[in-house]
C-alpha positions as CSV (number, residue, x, y, z in Angstrom):
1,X,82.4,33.3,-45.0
2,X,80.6,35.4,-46.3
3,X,78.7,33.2,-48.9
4,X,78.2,30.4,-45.8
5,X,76.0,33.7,-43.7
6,X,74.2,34.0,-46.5
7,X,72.9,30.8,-46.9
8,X,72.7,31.0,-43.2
9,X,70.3,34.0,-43.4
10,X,68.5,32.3,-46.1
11,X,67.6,28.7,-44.0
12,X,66.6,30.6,-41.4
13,X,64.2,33.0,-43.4
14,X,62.9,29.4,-45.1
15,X,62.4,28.0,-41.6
16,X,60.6,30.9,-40.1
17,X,58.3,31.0,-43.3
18,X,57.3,27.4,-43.0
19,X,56.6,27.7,-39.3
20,X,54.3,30.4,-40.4
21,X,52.3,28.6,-42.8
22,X,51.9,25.8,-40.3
23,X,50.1,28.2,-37.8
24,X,47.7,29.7,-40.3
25,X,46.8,26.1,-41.3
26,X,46.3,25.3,-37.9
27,X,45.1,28.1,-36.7
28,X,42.1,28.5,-39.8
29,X,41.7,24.3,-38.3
30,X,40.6,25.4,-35.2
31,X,38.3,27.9,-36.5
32,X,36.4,25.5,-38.8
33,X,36.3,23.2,-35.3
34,X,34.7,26.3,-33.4
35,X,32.0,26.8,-35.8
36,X,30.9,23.3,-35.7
37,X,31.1,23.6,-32.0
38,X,28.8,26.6,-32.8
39,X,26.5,24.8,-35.0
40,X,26.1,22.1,-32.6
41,X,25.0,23.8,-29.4
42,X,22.5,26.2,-31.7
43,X,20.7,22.9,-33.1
44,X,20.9,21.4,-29.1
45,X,19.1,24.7,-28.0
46,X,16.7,25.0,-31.2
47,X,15.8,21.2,-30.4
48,X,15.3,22.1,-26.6
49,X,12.1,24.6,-28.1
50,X,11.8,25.9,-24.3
51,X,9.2,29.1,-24.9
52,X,9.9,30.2,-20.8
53,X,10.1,29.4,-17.7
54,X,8.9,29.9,-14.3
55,X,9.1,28.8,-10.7
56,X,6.4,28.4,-7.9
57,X,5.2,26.0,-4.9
58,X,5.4,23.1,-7.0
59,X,8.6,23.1,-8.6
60,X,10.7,25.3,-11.6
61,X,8.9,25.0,-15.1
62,X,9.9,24.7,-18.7
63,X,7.2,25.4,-21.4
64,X,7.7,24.0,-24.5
65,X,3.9,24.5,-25.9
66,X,1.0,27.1,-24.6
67,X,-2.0,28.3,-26.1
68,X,-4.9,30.0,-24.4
69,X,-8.5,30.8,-25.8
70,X,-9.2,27.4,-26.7
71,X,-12.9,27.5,-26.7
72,X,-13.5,24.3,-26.8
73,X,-17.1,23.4,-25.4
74,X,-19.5,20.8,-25.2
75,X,-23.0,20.6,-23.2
76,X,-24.4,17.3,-21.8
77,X,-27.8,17.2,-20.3
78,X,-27.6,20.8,-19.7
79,X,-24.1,20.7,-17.9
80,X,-21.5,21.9,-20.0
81,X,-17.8,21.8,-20.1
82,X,-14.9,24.0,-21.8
83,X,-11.2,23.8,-21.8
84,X,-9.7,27.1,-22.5
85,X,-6.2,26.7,-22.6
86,X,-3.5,23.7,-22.6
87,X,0.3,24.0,-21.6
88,X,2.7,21.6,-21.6
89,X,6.4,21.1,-21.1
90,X,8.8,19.7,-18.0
91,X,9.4,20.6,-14.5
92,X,12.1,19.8,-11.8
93,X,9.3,18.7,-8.9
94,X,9.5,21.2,-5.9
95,X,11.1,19.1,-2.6
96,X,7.6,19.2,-0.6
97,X,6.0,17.4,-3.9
98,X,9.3,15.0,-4.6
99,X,7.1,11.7,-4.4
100,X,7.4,10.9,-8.4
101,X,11.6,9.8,-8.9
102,X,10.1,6.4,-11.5
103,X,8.7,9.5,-13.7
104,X,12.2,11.4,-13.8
105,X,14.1,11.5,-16.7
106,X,18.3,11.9,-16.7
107,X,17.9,15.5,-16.2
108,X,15.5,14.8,-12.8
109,X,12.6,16.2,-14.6
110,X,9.3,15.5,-15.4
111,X,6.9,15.9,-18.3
112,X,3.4,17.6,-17.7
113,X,0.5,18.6,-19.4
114,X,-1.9,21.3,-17.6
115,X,-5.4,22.2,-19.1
116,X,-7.8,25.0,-17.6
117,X,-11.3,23.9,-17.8
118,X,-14.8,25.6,-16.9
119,X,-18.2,24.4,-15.9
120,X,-21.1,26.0,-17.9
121,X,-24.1,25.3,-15.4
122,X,-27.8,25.7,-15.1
123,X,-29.6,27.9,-13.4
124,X,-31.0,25.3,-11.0
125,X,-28.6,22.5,-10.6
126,X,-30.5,19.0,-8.9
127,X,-29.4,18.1,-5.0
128,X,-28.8,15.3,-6.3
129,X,-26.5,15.7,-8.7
130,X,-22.8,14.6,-9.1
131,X,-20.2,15.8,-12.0
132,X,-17.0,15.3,-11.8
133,X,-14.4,17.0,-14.8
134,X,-11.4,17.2,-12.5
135,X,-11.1,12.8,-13.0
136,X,-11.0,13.7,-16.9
137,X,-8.4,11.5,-18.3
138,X,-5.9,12.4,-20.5
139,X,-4.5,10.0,-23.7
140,X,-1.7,10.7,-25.9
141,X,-2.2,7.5,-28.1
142,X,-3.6,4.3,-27.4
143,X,0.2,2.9,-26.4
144,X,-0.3,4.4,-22.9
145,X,-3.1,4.1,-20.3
146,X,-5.2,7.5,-19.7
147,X,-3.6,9.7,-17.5
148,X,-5.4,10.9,-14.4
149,X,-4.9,14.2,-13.3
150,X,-2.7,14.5,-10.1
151,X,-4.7,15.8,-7.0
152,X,-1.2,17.4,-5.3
153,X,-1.2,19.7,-8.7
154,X,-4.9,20.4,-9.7
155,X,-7.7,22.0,-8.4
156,X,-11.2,20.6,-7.9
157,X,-14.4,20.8,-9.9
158,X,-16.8,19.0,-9.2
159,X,-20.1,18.7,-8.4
160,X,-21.5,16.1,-5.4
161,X,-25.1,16.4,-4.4
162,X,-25.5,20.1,-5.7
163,X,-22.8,21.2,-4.2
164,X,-20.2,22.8,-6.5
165,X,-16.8,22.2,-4.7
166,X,-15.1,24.4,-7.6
167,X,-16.6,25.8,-10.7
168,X,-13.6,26.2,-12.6
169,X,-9.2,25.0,-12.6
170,X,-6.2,23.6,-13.5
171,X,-6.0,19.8,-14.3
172,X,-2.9,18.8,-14.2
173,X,-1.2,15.1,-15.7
174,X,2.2,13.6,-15.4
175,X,4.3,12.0,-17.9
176,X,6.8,9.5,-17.8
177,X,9.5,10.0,-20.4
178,X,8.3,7.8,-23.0
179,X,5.1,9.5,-22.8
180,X,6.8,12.9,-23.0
181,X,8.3,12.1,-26.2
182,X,5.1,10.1,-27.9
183,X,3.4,13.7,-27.1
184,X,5.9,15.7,-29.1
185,X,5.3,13.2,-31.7
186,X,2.2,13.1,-31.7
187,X,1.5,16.8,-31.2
188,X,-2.1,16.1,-29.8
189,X,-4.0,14.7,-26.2
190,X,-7.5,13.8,-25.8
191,X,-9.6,14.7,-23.0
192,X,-12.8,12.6,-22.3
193,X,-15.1,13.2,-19.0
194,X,-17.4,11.4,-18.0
195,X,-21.5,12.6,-17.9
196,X,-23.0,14.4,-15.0
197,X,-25.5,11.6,-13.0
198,X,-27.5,11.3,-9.9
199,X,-28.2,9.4,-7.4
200,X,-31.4,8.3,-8.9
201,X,-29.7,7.1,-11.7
202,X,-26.1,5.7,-11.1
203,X,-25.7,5.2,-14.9
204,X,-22.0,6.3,-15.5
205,X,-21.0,7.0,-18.8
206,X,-18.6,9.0,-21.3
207,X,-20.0,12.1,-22.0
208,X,-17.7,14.6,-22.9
209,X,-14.4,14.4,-25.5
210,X,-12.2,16.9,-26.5
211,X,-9.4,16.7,-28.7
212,X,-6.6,19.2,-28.5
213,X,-3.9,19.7,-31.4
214,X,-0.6,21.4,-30.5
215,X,-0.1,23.3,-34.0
């Protein structure tokens, strides 16, 4: 009897052990699935690159790219332009501005690029005079049409027969998702304006172009 407790004992002891090992296994399993887990959601955020965000009127913003003091400048017959800063990311369109669902992507949001720009005037600017920067066009690459800038957004400046209807603003340009992701390719837009003109001389033409890299 005695002998058959003992080997009893001893089964038992075996059994417990074994169970044992099992759990650590299993247990150091799970751990090794948790730090993948980890791993994955860090690369998902890192890949997300969201600098901040804010709300206002228009809707709640994610900024992926900002920079400020671009000094970019060019001067036309006298009439000068500057961009001075370029921002760019998505936002989830405010419902008093929800006219845009074809330029939604799965998340309901929408890419955008806004650019402050600045008139640089004469002293004496001709009554009949018209310029126009807020219709600058945007281009990521020559796969997509020029973006115009959307007048629910932006802010005029402009110029018609003298009259300065805003001497500085925001432009502002929506992007469909394919365009959102050719611009983080690309990592650049291109701003072109066209050249101050009168109504003496209705000769329209390009006259300003600005490239902007986001390094």
């Amino acid at each position: 009897m005695k002998k058959q407790y003992f080997f009893s004992l001893l089964f038992v002891s075996f059994v417990l052990a074994s169970c044992g090992k099992d759990t650590t296994i299993q247990d150091a399993g799970e751990s090794k699935m948790n730090e993948k887990s980890k791993s994955t959601a860090t690369m998902a955020t890192t890949s997300n690159s969201t600098l901040h965000s804010y709300d206002n009127e228009h809707g709640a913003f994610e900024v992926f790219y900002t920079k400020d003091n671009l000094g970019l400048v060019e001067t036309n017959e006298d009439y000068g332009l500057e961009v001075s800063s370029i921002e760019y990311g998505e936002f989830s369109v405010a419902d008093t501005f929800d006219y845009y669902p074809d330029l939604e992507n799965d998340d309901g949001k929408i890419g955008y690029v806004k650019v402050k720009i600045e008139m640089n005037l004469p002293e004496n600017i001709d009554p009949s005079q018209f310029f126009y920067p807020d219709q600058t066009t945007l281009t990521i690459t020559e796969e997509f049409q020029p973006a115009s800038s959307d007048n629910n957004f932006a802010d005029p400046v402009s110029i018609e027969l003298g009259e300065i209807t805003g001497n500085e603003g925001y432009l502002f340009y929506l992007l469909s998702p394919a365009e959102t992701k050719a611009l983080k390719e690309a990592k650049s837009v291109t701003l072109t304006t066209m050249a101050p003109f009168t109504s003496k001389n209705m000769d329209i033409k390009e006259g300003y172009h600005f490239k902007v890299t986001l390094d």
